[in-house]
VOLUM-778332 format. One line per 5 residues: number of its first residue (from 1); their letters; for each residue x, y, z of C-alpha. Coordinates in nm, 3 decimals. Layout:
N
NUM = a = X/Y/Z  ...
//
This chain:
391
1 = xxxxx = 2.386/-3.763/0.308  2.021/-3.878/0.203  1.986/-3.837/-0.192  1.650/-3.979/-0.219  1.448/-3.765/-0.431
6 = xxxxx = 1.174/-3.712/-0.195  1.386/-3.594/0.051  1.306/-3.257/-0.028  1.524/-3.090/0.237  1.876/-3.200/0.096
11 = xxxxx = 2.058/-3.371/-0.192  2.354/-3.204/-0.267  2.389/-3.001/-0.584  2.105/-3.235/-0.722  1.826/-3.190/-0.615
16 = xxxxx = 1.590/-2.831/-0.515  1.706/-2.772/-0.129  1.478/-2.646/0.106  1.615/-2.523/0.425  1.442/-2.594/0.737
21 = xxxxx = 1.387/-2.265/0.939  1.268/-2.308/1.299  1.032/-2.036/1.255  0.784/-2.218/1.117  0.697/-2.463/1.384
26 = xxxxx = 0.724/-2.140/1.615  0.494/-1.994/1.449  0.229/-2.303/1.393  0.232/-2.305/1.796  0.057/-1.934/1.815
31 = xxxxx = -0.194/-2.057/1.515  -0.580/-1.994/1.644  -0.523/-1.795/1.950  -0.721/-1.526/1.846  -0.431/-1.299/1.774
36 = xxxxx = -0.302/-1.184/1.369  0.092/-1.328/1.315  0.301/-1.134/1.197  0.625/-1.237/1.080  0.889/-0.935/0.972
41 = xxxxx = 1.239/-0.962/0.863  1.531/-0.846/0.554  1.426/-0.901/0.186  1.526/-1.224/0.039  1.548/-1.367/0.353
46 = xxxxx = 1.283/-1.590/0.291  0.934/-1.478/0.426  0.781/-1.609/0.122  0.899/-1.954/0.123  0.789/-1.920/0.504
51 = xxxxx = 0.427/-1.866/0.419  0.400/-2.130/0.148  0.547/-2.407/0.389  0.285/-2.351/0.641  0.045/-2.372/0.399
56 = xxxxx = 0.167/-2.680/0.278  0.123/-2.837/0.620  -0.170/-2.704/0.720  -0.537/-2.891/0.687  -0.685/-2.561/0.685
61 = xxxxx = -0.899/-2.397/0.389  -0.658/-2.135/0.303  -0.691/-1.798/0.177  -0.354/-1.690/0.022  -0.327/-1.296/-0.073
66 = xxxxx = 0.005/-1.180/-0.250  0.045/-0.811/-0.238  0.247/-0.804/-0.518  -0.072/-0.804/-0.704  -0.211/-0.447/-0.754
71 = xxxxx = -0.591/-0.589/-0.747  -0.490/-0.751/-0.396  -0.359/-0.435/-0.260  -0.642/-0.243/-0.376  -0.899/-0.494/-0.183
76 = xxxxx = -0.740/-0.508/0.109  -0.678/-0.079/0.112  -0.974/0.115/0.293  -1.172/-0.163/0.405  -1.449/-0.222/0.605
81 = xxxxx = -1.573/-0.530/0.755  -1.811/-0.639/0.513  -1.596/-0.616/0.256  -1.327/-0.879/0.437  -1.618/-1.124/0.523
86 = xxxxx = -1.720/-1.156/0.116  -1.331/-1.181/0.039  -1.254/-1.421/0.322  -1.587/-1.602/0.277  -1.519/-1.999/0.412
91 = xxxxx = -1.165/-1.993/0.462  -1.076/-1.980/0.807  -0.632/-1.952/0.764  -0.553/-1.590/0.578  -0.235/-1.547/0.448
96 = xxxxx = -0.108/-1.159/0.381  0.239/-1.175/0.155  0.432/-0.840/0.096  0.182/-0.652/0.347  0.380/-0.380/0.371
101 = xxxxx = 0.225/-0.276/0.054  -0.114/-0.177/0.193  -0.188/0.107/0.327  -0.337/0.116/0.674  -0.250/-0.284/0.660
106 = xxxxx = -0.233/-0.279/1.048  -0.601/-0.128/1.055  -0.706/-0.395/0.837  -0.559/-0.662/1.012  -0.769/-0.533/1.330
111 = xxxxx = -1.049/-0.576/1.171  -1.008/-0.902/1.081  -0.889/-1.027/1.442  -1.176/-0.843/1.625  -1.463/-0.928/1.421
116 = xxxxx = -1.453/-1.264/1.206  -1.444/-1.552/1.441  -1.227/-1.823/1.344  -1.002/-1.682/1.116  -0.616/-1.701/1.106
121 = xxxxx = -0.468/-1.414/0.961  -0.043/-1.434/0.861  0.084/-1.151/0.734  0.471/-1.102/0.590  0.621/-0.783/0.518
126 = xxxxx = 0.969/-0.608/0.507  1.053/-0.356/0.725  0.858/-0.082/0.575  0.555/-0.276/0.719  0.629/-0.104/1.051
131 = xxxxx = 0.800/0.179/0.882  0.479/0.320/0.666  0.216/0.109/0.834  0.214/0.192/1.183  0.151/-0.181/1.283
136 = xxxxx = 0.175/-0.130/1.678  -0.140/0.134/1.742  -0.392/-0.082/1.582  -0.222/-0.413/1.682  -0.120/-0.348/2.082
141 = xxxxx = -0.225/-0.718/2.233  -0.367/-0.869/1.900  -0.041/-0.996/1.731  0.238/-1.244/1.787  0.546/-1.050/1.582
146 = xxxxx = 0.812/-1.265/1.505  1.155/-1.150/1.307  1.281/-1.358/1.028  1.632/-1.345/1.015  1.925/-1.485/0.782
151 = xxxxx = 1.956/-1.912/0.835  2.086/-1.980/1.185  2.359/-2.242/1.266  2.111/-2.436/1.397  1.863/-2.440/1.081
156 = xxxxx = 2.197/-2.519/0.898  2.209/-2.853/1.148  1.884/-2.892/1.101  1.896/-2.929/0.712  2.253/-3.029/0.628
161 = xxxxx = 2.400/-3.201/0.914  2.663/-3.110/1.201  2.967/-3.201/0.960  2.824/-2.980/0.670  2.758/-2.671/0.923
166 = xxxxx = 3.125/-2.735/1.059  3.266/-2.751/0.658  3.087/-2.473/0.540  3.160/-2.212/0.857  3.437/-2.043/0.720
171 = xxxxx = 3.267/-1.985/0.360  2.959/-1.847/0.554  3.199/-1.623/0.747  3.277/-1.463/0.441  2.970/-1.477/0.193
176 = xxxxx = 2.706/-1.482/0.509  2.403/-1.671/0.557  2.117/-1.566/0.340  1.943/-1.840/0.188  2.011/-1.770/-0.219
181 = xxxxx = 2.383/-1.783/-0.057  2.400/-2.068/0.073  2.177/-2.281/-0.165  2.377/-2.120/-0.489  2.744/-2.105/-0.329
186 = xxxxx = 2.860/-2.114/-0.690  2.702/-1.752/-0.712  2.771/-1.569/-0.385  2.961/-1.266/-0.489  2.661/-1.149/-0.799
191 = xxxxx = 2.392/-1.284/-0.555  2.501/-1.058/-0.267  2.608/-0.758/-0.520  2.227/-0.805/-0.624  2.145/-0.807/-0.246
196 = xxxxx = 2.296/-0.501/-0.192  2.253/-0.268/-0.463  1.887/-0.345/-0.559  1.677/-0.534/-0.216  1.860/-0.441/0.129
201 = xxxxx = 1.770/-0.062/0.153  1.485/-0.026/-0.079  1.247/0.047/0.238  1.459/0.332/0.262  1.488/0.483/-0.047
206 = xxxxx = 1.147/0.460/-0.080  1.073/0.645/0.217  1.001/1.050/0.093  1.245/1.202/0.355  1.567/1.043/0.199
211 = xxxxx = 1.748/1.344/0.043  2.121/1.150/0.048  2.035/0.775/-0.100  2.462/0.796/-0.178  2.545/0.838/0.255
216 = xxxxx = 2.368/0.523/0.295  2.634/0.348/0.073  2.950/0.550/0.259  2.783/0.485/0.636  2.722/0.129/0.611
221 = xxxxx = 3.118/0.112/0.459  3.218/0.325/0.786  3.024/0.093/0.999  3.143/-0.223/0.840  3.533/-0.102/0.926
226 = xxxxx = 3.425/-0.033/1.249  3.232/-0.393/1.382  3.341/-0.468/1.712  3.459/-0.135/1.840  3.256/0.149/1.992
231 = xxxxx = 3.109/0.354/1.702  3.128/0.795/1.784  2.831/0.990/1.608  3.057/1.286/1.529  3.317/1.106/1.449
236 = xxxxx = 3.105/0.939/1.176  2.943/1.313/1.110  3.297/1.429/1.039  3.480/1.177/0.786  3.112/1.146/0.599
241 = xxxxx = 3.051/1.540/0.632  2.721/1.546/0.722  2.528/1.635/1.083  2.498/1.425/1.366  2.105/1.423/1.295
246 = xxxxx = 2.105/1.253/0.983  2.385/0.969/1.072  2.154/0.923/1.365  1.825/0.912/1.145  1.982/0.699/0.898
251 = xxxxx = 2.127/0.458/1.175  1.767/0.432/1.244  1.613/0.354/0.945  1.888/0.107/0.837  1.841/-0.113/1.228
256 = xxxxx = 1.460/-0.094/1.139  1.520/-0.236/0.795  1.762/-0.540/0.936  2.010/-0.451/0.786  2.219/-0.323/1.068
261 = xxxxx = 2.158/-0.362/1.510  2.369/-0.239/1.803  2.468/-0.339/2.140  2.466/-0.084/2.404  2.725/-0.097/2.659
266 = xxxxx = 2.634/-0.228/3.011  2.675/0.058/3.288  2.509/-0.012/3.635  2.766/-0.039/3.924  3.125/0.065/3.817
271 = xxxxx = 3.186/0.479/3.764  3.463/0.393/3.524  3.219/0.223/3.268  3.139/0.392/2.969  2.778/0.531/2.929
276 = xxxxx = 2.589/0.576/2.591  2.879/0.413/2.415  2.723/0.138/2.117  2.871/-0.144/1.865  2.689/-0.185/1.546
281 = xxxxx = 2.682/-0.525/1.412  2.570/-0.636/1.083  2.240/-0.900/1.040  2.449/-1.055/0.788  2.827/-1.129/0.764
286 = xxxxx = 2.776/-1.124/0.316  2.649/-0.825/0.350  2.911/-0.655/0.580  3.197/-0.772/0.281  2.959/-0.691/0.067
291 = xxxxx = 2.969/-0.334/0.132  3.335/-0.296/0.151  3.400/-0.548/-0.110  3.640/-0.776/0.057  3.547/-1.151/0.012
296 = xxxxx = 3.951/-1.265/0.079  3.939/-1.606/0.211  3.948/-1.653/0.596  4.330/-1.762/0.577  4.390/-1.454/0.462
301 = xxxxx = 4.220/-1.160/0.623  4.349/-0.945/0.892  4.002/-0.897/1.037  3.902/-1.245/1.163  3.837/-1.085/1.518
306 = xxxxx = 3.585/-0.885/1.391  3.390/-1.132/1.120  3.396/-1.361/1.402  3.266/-1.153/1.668  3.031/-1.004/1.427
311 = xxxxx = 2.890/-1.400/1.317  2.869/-1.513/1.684  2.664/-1.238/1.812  2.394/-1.246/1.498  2.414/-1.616/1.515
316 = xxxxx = 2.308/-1.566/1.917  2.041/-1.269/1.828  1.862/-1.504/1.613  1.908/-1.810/1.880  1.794/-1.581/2.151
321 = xxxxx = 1.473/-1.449/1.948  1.354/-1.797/1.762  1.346/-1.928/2.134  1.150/-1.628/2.256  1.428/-1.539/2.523
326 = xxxxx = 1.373/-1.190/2.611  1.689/-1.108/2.773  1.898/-0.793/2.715  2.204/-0.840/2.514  2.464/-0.560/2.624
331 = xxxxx = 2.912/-0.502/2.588  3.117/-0.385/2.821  3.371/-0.181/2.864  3.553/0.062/3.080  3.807/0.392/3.021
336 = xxxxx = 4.104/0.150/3.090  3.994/-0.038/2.766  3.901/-0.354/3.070  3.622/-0.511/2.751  3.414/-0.830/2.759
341 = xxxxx = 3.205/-0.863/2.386  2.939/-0.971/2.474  2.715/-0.995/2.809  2.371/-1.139/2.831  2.139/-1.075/3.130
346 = xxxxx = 1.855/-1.321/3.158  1.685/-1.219/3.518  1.958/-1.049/3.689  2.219/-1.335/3.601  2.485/-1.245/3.309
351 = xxxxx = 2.636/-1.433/3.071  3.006/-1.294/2.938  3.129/-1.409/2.610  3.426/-1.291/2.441  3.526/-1.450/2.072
356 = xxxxx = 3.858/-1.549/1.957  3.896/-1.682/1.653  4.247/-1.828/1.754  4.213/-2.080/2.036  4.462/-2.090/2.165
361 = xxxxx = 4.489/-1.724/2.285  4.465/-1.691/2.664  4.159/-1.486/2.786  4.119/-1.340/3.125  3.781/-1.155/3.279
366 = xxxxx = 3.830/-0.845/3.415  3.801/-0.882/3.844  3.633/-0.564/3.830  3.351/-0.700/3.615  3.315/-1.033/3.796
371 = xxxxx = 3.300/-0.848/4.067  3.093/-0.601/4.019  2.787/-0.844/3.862  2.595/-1.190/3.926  2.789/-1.363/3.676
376 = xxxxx = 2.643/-1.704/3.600  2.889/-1.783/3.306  3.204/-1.691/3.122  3.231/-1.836/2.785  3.535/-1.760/2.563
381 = xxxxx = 3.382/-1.823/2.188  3.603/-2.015/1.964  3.579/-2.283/1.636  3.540/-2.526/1.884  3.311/-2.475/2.112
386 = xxxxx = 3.055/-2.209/1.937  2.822/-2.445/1.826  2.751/-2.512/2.237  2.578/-2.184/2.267  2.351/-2.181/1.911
391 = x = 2.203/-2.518/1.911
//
C-alpha cells in the first residue's frame, strides 16, 4: 500500500481517504451536451463529495450553489430567466447541491438548459428531489439522471486494492458499505445508528401525509427478517395492524428514498410460476442490521444466505446502473418452491444466479426453467468467484 502523502486516495489509518466512485468519470462523459445532470441517491452517501471532485478537475469557471444556504434557496425559488443570467453571469459549469430544497427546482433547471447557451448545470439532491419537485415534467429529454448508490466492490478495488476488498468483505457484510462506514470502521455501529435514526427516512417524515412515522421503524424490521423470500402485503398488514394501502404507500416512499428496492418475479412461459409475487432487498447491508440490531460476526449468524444474497444483488444493481445496462433484473420461482435468486435479461438472453455463501453446496437449475428460457448463463455466486460478475 502507497503511503505517500499526496496520494490522496489511500494511506491507511493515516492519512484523509478519499474513495474513488466511478460515477464521476460517468458523469464528466455527459458534461456539455446540452442536457442538466442530475445525480440522485441515499443521504450520506456521498453526493457532496461527488460535486466537489468534479469541480476539482474541471478547467471550467464554476458556479457552486449549496442549498443548504437559505439565501441560495431563495434565489433559485420562482425564477425567471433574467434573474439566472445575472446570478450565473460568466460561469459556464453550475453546480446545484441539496436541490431538493427548492421549490419548483425542476422548472428552474429548464430554464437554465433551454435558454443560456453554454452552461453546465449539476444538480444533487436526495430523494425528495423527485418526491416534492416533480423533476420528470419539466425535465422529459433535458437530463442525464444518474443514482448514487453506497461504494461498489469495484470502487472498493479501485481505491484499496483487490486484497483489501477480499479482507474487508465479511466486515462490509455486516456494517455495509456507506462511505463514513468504511472510512471510520472503528465507528460503524454509532455511525449507522446515526444513519438510521436521524438521515435515511427524513424525506419521509418530512413529507405532510405521514400520519405513522413509528410503522416505518416496525416495516423496515419486518422486511429486513424477510430478505430473500417473497414478501405478502397482508401478511405484512396483519402482524403490523395496519391496511394494505398504507404498507403499500410506505413501501413506496421508502424504494423512492433508497432505502429499500424489489425484484419482481419472472412469469412469461410456465403456468406454475408465481405472478405479482416480489423480494425486497435492502440498498445497504448496515442498514438492514441496523434496523434489527444484529451486527454478530459472520461466523456466527444463522442468516448468511440472506446477507449474502442481499450484498450480491445491491452490489450487481449498482454494477448494472454505473455501466448504464438497462436490463431487467427479475427472481424466479414456481408453486413447487423450483427458485433461482436472481435472473437478468439483457435482450431476450437471461442470466441465472443463485448465491451460496458455502461453496461447497451443490446447486442444480431447475430443467423447467432452462427450458423454458434463452439462458445464456448460470452462475452460482460464492466467496470465490463474486468478484467475476462486479468488476
Amino acid at each position: 500500500m502507497d503511503c505517500n502523502p499526496k496520494n490522496k486516495y489511500i494511506c491507511k489509518n493515516k492519512y484523509i481517504v478519499m474513495i474513488k466512485r466511478e460515477l464521476i468519470e460517468v458523469v464528466e462523459k455527459q458534461l456539455f451536451k446540452g442536457k442538466a445532470i442530475v445525480v440522485v441517491g441515499p443521504r450520506q452517501v456521498g453526493k457532496t463529495t461527488l460535486l466537489k471532485e468534479i469541480v476539482s478537475r474541471s478547467n471550467r469557471n464554476v458556479l457552486l450553489l449549496n442549498c443548504d444556504e437559505p439565501e441560495v434557496v431563495a434565489m433559485l425559488t420562482a425564477t425567471n430567466v433574467v434573474k439566472l443570467r445575472s446570478i450565473i453571469g460568466e460561469h459556464d459549469l453550475v453546480v446545484i447541491d441539496e436541490a431538493q430544497k427548492v421549490d419548483n427546482i425542476g422548472l428552474t433547471l429548464k430554464l437554465i438548459v433551454d435558454n443560456i447557451e453554454g452552461v453546465q448545470v449539476i444538480a444533487s439532491g436526495s430523494s425528495a428531489f423527485e418526491l416534492r419537485n416533480r423533476l420528470n415534467e419539466p425535465l422529459t429529454g433535458r437530463k442525464f439522471e444518474y443514482q448514487m448508490l453506497p461504494v461498489s466492490s469495484g470502487e472498493m478495488i479501485g481505491t484499496y486494492g483487490l486484497i483489501e476488498e477480499k479482507r474487508t468483505l465479511e466486515n462490509r457484510l455486516v456494517y455495509g458499505s456507506y462511505p463514513d462506514i468504511i472510512t471510520h470502521p472503528e465507528a460503524s455501529q454509532r455511525l449507522l445508528a446515526e444513519l438510521t435514526q436521524s438521515y435515511l427516512y427524513k424525506d419521509i417524515l418530512t413529507l405532510n401525509d405521514i400520519r405513522k412515522p413509528q410503522l416505518i421503524d416496525r416495516l423496515l424490521q419486518a422486511l429486513a427478517f424477510q430478505v430473500g423470500n417473497e414478501v405478502s402485503i397482508n401478511e405484512l398488514s396483519r402482524t403490523l395492524q395496519t391496511d394494505n394501502k398504507t404498507i403499500d404507500k410506505y413501501i413506496v416512499l421508502l424504494e423512492k428514498c433508497y432505502v429499500i428496492f424489489h425484484l419482481g418475479g419472472l412469469s412469461r412461459n410456465l403456468r406454475a410460476e408465481l405472478k405479482n409475487a416480489k423480494k425486497y432487498y435492502f440498498y445497504d447491508n448496515g442498514v438492514r442490521n441496523a434496523v434489527i440490531q444484529q451486527f454478530t460476526p459472520v461466523s456466527m449468524r444463522n442468516d448468511m444466505g440472506a446477507l449474502w444474497e442481499n450484498f450480491f444483488v445491491a452490489e450487481r444493481i449498482k454494477f448494472n446502473n454505473y455501466r448504464g445496462y438497462y436490463g431487467h433484473s427479475y427472481f424466479w420461482r414456481t408453486v413447487q418452491q423450483q427458485e433461482i435468486d436472481l435472473v437478468e435479461d439483457c435482450d431476450g438472453c437471461l442470466t441465472a444466479f443463485e448465491m451460496k455463501w458455502n461453496s461447497a453446496k451443490k446447486v442444480r437449475f431447475p430443467k423447467s426453467f432452462t427450458d423454458a428460457y434463452n439462458v445464456k448463463e448460470t452462475v452460482v455466486i460464492t466467496p470465490e468467484n463474486y468478484l467475476d460478475y462486479l468488476t
